[in-house]
C-alpha positions as a Python dict, from the first residue, in 0.01 Angstrom:
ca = {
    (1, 'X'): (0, 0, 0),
    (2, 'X'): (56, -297, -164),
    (3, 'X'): (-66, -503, -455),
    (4, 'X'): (-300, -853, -311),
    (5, 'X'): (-224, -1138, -419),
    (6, 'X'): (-493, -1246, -730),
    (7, 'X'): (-688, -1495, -522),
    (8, 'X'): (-728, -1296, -255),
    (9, 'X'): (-872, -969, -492),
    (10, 'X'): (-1238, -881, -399),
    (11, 'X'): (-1387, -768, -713),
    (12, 'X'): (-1726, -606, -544),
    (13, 'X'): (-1433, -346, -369),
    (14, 'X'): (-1284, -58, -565),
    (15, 'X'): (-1001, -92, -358),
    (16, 'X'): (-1029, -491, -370),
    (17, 'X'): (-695, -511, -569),
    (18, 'X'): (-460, -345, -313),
    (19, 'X'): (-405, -379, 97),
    (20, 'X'): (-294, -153, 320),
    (21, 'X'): (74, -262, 540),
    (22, 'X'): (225, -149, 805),
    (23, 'X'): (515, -224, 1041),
    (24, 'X'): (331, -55, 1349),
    (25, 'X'): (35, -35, 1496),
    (26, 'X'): (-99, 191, 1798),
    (27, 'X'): (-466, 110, 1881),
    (28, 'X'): (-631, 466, 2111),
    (29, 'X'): (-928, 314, 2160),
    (30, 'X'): (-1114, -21, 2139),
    (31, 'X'): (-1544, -3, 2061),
    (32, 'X'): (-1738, -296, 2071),
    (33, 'X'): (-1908, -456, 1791),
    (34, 'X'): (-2252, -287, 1650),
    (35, 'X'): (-2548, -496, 1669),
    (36, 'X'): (-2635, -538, 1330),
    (37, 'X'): (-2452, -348, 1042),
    (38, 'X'): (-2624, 29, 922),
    (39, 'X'): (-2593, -76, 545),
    (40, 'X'): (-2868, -396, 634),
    (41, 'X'): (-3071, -234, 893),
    (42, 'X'): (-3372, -375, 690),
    (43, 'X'): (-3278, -729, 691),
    (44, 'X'): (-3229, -687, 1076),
    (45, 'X'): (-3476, -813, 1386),
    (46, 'X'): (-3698, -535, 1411),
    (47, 'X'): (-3685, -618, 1786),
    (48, 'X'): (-3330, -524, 1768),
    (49, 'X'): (-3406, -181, 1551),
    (50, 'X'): (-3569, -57, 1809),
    (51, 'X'): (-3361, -113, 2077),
    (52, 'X'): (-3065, 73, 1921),
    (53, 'X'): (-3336, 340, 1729),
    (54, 'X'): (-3005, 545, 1733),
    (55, 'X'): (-2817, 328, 1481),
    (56, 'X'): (-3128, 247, 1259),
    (57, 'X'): (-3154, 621, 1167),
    (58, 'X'): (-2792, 633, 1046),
    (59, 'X'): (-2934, 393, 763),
    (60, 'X'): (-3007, 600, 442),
    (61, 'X'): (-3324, 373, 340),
    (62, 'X'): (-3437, 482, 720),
    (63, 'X'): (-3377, 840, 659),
    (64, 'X'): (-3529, 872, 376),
    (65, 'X'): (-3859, 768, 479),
    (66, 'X'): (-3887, 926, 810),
    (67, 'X'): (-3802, 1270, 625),
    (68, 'X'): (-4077, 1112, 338),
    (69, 'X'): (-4329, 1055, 630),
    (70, 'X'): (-4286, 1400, 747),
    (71, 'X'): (-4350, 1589, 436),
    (72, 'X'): (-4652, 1359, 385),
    (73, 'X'): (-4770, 1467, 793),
    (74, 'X'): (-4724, 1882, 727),
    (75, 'X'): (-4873, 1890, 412),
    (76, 'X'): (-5169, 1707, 524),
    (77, 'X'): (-5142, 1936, 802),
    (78, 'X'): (-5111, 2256, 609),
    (79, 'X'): (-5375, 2140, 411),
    (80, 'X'): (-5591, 2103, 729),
    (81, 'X'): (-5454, 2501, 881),
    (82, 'X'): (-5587, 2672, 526),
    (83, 'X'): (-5956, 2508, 577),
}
């Protein structure tokens, strides 16, 4: 680990003040490039969402509301069982 050089620091990092070295490398196994990053899934074609559904529900925003929409769905459903 070594210290970066001060106009190359990223101050929106916590590790934007250091870089990692190294004298070898030994790739196992190459993976192609995700369609759109998780962390923006929003901002992304909903066209392309959809397609990869699998990705889109690694998002946290994503999560959150399909596990929202759920409790929303058995309560009014529980709701519905007691009458």
């Amino acid at each position: 680990i070594v210290k970066r050089k001060e106009d190359d620091f990223n101050p929106s990092l916590r590790t934007g003040t250091i870089e990692l070295e190294t004298s070898a490398l030994e790739i196992l196994n190459l993976s192609k490039t995700l369609p759109f990053e998780i962390k923006r899934a929003l901002k992304t074609n909903e066209t392309t969402r959809f397609q990869y559904k699998f990705l889109d529900h690694r998002n946290q925003d994503v999560h959150r509301v399909i596990r929202n929409r759920h409790k929303v769905i058995k309560l009014i459903r529980d709701v519905l069982d007691a009458q």
